[in-house]
N, C-alpha and C positions, 0 to 999 in steps of 0.2 A: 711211433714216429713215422711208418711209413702211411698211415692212417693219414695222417694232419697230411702231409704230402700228399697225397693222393687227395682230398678235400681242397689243397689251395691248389692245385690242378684246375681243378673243376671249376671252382670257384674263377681263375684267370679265364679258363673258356666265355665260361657263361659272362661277366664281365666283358670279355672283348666281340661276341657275338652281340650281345648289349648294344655295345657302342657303335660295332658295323650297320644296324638296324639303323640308330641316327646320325648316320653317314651326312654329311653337308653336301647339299647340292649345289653347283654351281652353274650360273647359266651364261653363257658366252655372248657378249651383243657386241657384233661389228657396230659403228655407226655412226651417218655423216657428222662431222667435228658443228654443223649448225645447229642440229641436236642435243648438245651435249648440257644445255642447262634445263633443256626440260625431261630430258633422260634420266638424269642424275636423282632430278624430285621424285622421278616416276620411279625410281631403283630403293628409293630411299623408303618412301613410303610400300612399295611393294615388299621389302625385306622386314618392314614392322610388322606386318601383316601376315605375315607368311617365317615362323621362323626357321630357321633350319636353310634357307634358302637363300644364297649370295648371288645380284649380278653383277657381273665382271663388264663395265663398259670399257669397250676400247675405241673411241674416237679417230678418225683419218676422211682424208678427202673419200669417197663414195667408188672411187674406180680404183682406190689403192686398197679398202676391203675388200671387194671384189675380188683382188687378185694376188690377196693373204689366202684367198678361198681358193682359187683355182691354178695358181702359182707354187706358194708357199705351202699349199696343203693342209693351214693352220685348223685346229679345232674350231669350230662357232658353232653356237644352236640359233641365233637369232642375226638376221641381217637388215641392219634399217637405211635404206637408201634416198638422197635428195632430188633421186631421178628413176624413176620406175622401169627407165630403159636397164638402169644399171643391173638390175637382177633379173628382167625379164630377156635380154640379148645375151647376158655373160653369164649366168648361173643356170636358168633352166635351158633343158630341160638335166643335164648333167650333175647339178647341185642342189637344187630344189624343183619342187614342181608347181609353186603358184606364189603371187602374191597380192598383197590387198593394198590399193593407195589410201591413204588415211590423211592426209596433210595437206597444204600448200603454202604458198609463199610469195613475195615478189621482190625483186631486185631494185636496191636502191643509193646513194652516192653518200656515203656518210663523211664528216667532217670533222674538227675541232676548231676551236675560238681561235688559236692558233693556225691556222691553214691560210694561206696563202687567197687571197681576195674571197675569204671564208663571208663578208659584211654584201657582196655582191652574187655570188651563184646563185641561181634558180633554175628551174626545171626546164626553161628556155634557152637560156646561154650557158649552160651548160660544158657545153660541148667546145665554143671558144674556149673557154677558161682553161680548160683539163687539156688544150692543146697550147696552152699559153709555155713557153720557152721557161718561167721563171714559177711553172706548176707542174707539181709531183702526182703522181696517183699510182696503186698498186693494185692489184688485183691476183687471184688465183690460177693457179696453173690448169689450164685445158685437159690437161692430160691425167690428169690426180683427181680430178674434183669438178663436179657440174655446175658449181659455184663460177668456173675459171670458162667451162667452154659457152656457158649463159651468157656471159659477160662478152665475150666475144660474136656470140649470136647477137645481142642489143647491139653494141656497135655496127652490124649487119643491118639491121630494121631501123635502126639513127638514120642511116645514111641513104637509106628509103625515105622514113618519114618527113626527115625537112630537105629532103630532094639535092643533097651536099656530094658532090663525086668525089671518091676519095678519101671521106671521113674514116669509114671502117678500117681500111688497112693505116691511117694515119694514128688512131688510137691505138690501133692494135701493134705497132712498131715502139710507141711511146714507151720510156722507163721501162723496160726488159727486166732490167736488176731488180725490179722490184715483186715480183710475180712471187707466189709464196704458194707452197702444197696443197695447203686447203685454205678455206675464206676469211674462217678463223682466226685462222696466225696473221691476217694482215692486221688486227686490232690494234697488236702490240706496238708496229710500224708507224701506226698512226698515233698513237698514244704518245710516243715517244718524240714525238715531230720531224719522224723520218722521209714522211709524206705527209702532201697535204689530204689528197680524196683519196677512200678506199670504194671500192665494188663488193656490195655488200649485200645480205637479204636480212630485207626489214624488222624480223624476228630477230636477230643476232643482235640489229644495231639496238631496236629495243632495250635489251635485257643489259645491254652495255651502256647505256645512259646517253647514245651517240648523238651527236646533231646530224641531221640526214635532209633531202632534200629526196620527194618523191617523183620517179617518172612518170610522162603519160602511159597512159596503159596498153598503148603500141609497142611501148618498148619496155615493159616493168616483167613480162612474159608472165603475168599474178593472174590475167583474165582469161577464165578459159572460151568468154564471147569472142575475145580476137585470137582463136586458135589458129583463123586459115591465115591469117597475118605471117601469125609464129611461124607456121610451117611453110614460109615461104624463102626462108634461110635454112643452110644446113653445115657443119664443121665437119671435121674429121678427127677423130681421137684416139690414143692408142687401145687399144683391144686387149682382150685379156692372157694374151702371149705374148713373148719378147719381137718385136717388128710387126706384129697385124695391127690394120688401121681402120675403122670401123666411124660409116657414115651416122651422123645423129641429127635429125630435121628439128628443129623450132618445136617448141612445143610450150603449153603454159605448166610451170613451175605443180608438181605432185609428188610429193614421197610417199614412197611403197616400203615395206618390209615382209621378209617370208622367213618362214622356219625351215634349218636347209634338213634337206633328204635323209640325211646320216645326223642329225644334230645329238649330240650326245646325252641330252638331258632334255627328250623332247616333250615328257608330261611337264612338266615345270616349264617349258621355251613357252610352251600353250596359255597355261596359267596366268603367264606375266602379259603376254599378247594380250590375250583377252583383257586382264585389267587396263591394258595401255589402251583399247580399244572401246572401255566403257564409258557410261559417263562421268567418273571422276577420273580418268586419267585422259579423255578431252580436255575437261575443264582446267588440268593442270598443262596440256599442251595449250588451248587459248591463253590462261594466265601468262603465257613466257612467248606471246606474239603471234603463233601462229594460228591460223583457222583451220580447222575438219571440214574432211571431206565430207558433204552430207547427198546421196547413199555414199558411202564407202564402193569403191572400184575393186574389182576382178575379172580379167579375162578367163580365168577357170575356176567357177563355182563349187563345181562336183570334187574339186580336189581339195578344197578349204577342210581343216579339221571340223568333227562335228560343234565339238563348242564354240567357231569362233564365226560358225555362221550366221549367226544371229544378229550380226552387225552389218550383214550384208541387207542391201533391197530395204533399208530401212528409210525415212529423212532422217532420224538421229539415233543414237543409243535411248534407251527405255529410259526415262527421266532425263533427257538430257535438255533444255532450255535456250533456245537462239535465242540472243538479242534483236 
């Protein structure tokens, strides 16, 4: 009797050391809320492929990860940002120590059939209409999201480009109530006929079936030929403490992501990078609107993991196909 006991002993060790061995990993991805339908593809397909391995996307405006990161203290191994400033100002060198821009974007006025003189807007009058007393528009909080403080910068460059005094601060007082955490969430607002125009990037309205109406490319911030344009405005937004407030210049639209310093599952954080970074996990960020950066950006080379260098100093991933 004490034999069999002494065997199912053994037996539960060996059993549970077993199962510790195929422990589940799980890998943490902060990441802008614009991202989040081609993350999801990119999660979905990378856990076919890989099993054993769960990512945990968690969605929020790009300055509110941030500062789950250095606020809240929260766990992450991967942080995908819709502003390179976002990780490059507020996370290194403290959180992480590099990162790679991989994306862009450009900003644009999406509608519905519904909206309010929806049969007349264009990329010209614009700007009348959305200050029209009997038209709604919503946009993203500055402070949460680079979606909110973008939008704010374009109304800056508006009111340069068709030479209007006053337009920028006359936008930016318009509909307060309607301002939302990240860019996102104003989808719902519109859908609903709560507003008529949202501020939006082209990628999202995409993937959302939205009617949109594209900027010149003076003010779309999508070119990075009118850079010095961009950087001829600048906002102020909160910083990643309670009261610091942190200058950000114009700049054209690139997301970045890095793998932070302490991330807790950094072989796998690597893994999923890289796929996100090859050519089929391009192709499934172009399929959902947005275009790769081709080279891919880094201001610190030497500090890229060795695998994930390979995408750097390239025009594209190894088989990957421009249009």
């Amino acid at each position: 009797m004490r034999y069999i006991s002494i065997i199912s002993l053994i037996l539960i060790i060996f059993i549970s050391s077993c199962n510790d061995g195929r422990r589940e990993k799980e890998v943490i991805v902060f990441h802008a809320g614009s991202l989040s339908v081609p993350f999801k593809a990119l999660a979905e397909k990378f856990e076919s492929e890989n099993p054993g391995t769960n990512i945990l996307l968690e969605p929020a405006g790009s300055l509110v990860c941030a500062r789950k990161i250095t606020e809240l203290k929260k766990p992450c191994d991967i942080i995908a940002s819709a502003d390179y400033f976002v990780i490059d100002q507020l996370l290194i060198p403290d959180y992480a120590s590099w990162s790679i821009r991989f994306a862009t974007n450009e900003l644009v006025i999406a509608f519905s059939e519904r909206s309010e003189k929806a049969s007349v807007i264009d990329s010209v009058n614009w700007t009348q209409i959305l200050l029209s007393d009997d038209v709604t528009f919503a946009r993203a909080d500055p402070d949460s999201d680079p979606g909110g403080y973008r939008t704010v910068m374009m109304f800056m460059l508006a009111e340069k480009y068709y030479g209007i005094s006053g337009l920028a601060s006359g936008l930016s007082a318009k509909n307060l109530n309607y301002i939302r955490p990240k860019e996102v969430d104003l989808i719902a607002i519109l859908e609903s006929a709560s507003v008529d125009y949202i501020f939006i990037y082209k990628s999202v309205a995409l993937q959302h079936n939205l009617r949109f109406i594209e900027l010149p490319d003076h003010l779309n911030l999508g070119d990075p030929q009118k850079n010095s344009y961009y950087n001829s405005v600048s906002v102020e937004v909160a910083g990643s403490s309670p009261g610091n407030r942190i200058k950000i210049a114009g700049d054209y639209i690139n997301y970045s992501l890095s793998i932070l310093s302490e991330a807790p599952e950094r072989e796998a954080a690597e893994d999923f990078v890289s796929f996100l970074l090859s050519r089929e996990g391009m192709e499934i960020l172009r399929a959902s609107g947005q275009d790769p950066i081709f080279p891919m950006i880094t201001d610190r080379p030497d500090l890229i993991p060795g695998k994930l260098k390979i995408f750097l100093n390239t025009s594209s991933p190894v088989g990957y196909d421009k249009e």
